[in-house]
DRENDOVO-130867 format. One line per 2 residues: number of its first residue (from 0); for each residue x, y, z of C-alpha. Coordinates in pm, 1 decimal. Example, Ala and Ser with C-alpha at 12.3 -4.5 7.8 and 13.67 -1.06 7.14 Angstrom:
<rs>
0 = 1230.0/-450.0/780.0; 1367.0/-106.0/714.0
</rs>
This chain:
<rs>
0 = 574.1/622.9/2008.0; 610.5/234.5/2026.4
2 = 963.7/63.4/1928.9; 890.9/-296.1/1929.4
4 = 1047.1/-487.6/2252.1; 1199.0/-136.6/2397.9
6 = 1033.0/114.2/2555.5; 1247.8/486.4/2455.7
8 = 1001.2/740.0/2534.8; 946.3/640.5/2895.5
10 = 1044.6/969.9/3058.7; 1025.4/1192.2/2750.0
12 = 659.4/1262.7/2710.8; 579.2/1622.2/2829.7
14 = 881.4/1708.9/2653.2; 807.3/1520.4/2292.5
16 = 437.5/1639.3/2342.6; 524.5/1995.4/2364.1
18 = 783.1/1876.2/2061.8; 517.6/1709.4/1856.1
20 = 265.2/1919.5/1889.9; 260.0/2182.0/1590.3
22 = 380.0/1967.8/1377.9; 123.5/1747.7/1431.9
24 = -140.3/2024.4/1396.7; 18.2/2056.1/1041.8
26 = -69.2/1754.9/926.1; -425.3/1708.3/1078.2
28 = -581.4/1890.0/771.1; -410.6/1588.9/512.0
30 = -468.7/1320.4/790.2; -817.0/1407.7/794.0
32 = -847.3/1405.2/390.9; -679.7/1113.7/337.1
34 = -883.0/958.9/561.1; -1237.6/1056.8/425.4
36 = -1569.6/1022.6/574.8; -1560.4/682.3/836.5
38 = -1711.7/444.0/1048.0; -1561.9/137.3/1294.2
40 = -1277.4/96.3/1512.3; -929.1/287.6/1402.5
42 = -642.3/141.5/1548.3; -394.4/457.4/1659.2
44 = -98.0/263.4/1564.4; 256.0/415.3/1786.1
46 = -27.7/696.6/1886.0; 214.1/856.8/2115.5
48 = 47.2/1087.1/2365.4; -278.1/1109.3/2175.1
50 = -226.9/1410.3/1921.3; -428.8/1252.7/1613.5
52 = -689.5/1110.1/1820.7; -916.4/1423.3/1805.5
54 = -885.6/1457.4/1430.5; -900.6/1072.7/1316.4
56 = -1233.2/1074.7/1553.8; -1382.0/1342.4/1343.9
58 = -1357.8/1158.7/1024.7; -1671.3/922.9/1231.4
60 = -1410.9/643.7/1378.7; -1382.5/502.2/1669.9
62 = -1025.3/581.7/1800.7; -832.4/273.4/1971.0
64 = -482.6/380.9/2088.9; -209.1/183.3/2131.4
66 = 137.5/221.6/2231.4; 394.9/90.5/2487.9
68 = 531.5/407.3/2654.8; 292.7/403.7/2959.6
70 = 431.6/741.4/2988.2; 323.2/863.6/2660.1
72 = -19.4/680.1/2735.9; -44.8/911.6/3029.6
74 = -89.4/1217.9/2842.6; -281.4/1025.8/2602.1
76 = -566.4/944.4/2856.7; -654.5/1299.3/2832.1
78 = -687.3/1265.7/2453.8; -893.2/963.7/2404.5
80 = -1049.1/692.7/2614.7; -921.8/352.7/2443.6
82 = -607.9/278.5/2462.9; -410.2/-51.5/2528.3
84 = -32.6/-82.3/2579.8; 106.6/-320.8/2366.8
86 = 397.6/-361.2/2132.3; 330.2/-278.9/1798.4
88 = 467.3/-607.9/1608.8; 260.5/-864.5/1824.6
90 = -55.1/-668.6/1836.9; -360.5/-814.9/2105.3
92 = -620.4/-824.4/1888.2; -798.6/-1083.8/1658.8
94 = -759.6/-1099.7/1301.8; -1012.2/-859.2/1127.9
96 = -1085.8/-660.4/1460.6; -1011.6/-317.7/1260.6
98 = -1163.8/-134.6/989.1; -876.8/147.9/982.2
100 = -577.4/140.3/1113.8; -326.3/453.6/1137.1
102 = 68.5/433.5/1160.4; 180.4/801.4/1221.7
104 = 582.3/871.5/1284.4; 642.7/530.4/1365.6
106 = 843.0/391.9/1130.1; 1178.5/509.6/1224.5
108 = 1127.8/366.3/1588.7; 1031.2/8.6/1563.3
110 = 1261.1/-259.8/1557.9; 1100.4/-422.9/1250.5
112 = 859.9/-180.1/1013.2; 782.7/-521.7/809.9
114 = 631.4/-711.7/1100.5; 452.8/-400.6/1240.8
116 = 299.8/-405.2/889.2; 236.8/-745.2/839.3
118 = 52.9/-726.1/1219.2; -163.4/-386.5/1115.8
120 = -267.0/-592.7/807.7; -353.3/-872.2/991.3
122 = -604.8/-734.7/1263.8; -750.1/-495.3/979.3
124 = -1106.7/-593.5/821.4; -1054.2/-735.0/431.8
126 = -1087.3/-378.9/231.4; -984.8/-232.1/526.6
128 = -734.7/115.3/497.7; -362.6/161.3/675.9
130 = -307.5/528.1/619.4; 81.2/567.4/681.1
132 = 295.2/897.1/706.7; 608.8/919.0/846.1
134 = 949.6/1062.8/778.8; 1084.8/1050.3/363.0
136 = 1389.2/805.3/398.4; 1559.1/965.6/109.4
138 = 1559.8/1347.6/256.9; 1484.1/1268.7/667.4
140 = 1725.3/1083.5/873.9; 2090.0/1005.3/934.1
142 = 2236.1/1020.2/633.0; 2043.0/1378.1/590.2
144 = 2279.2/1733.2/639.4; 2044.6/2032.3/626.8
146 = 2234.1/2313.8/564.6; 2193.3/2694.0/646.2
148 = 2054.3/2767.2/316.7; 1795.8/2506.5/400.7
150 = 1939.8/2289.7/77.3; 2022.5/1938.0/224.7
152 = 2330.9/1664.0/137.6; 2219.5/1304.3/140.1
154 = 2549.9/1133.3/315.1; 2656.0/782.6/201.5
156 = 2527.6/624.6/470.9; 2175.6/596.7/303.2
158 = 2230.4/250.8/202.3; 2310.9/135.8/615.7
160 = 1950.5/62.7/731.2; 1907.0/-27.1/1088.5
162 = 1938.3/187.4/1416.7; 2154.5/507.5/1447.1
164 = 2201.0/673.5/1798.6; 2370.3/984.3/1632.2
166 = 2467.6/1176.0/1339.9; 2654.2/1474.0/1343.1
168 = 2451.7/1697.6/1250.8; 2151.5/1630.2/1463.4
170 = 2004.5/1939.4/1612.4; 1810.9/1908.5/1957.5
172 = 1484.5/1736.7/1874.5; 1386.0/1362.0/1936.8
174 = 1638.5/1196.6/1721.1; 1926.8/1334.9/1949.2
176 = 1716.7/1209.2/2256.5; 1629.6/860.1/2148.6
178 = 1822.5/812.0/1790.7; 1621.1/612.7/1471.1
180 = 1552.0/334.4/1280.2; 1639.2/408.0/888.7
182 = 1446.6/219.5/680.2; 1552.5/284.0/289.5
184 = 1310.0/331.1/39.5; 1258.9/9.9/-81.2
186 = 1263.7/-171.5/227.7; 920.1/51.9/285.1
188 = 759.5/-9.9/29.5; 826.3/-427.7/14.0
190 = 713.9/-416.0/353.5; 339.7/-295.9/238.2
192 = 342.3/-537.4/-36.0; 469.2/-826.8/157.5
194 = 195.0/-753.1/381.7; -50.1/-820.7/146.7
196 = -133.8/-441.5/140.2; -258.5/-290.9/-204.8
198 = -109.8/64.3/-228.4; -368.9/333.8/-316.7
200 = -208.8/704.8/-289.3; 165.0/811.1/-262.5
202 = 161.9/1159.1/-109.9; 512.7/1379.0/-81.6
204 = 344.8/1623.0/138.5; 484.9/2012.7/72.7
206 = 731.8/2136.4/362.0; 578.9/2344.4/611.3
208 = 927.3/2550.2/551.9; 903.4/2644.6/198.7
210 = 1161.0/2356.9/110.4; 1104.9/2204.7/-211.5
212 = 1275.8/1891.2/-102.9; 984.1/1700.5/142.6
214 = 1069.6/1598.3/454.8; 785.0/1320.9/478.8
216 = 638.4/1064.8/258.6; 234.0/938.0/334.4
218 = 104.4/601.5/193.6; -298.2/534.1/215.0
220 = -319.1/138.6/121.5; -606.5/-112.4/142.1
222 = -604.1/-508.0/270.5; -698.6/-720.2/-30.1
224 = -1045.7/-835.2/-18.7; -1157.1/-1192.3/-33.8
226 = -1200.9/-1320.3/-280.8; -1429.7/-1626.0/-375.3
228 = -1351.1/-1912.7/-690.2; -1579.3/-2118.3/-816.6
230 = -1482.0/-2455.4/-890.2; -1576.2/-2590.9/-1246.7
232 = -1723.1/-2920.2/-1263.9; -1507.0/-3132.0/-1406.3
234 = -1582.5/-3239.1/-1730.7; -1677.0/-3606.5/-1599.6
236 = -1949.9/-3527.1/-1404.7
</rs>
């Protein structure tokens, strides 16, 4: 994963890879429907050590990976052939480069989800789709207790955006390695529309545990298209 201006996963990756792994096999199938039938470059937004490549490149895209764990780009290499290391908010690429552009579990480790949004948007083609999914700020993160009984408390500190390093009851998985950015609700979803993104499909995906309460939230959302006016002639001429 890429965390703009820090590198966290340096170190970590045949760990988080073995981590990752199944759950991102669970969410290939809805990656790959959201998606749909494609063609062009698809930039692999945070793409880790390369687990969606394989599945966004069967939709007919072109997979470009990018992330700045050279670490995580390691494994990646056996994945996919493109990739560039690069931080996520100040992306190397020209405006319109991208037709797609995919931004998997990344929200909760870059410094500033608006700017990595308002980059994507940038370098993708007018029309072009950002297909999102990442963890549901309202049930996922530090302010979230899961229980034994699998039911889960939402702690006050919901409303306290910004980077945690702990929370009580953190299990061993990444968070307790490298901590998270929380990003409330709404701060989410201004950041797509002050991006100039045009939201298409909400998606709470069902919990691979049974849970009725979802653990992540998916976004599929479009760059406006340009548009053309034609002046009027004035009514003098």
């Amino acid at each position: 994963m890429t965390k703009t201006g820090t590198v966290r996963y340096d170190g970590l990756a045949d760990w988080y890879d073995g981590f990752h792994r199944p759950h991102a096999q669970a969410h290939v199938a809805d990656l790959v429907r959201l998606l749909g039938p494609g063609y062009g470059r698809c930039l692999d937004l945070a793409c880790g050590t390369g687990l969606y490549a394989e599945a966004i490149a069967s939709t007919g895209r072109t997979v470009v990976g990018l992330d700045v764990s050279s670490d995580q780009l390691r494994l990646a290499a056996g994945r996919t052939r493109r990739l560039v290391r690069a931080d996520a908010a100040a992306l190397p690429f020209g405006t319109g480069t991208f037709r797609t552009v995919t931004a998997l579990w990344m929200s909760t480790d870059v410094d500033d989800f608006a700017a990595v949004l308002a980059e994507s948007a940038r370098v993708l083609e007018p029309s072009g789709m950002l297909l999102f999914s990442g963890v549901h700020p309202c049930f996922n993160g530090p302010h979230t207790e899961v229980r034994d009984d699998g039911s889960r408390i939402v702690h006050p500190i919901y409303d306290r955006p910004g980077w945690h390093t702990e929370a009580p009851w953190w299990g061993e998985n990444v968070r307790r390695k490298v901590g998270m950015r929380h990003v409330p609700l709404a701060a989410l979803f201004n950041a797509f529309t002050e991006a100039g993104l045009i939201i298409d499909q909400v998606e709470e995906p069902a919990p691979q545990d049974g849970s009725a309460i979802p653990w992540s939230l998916t976004i599929r959302a479009f760059r406006a298209p340009i548009t053309f006016r034609i002046a009027r002639p004035s009514v003098d001429s």
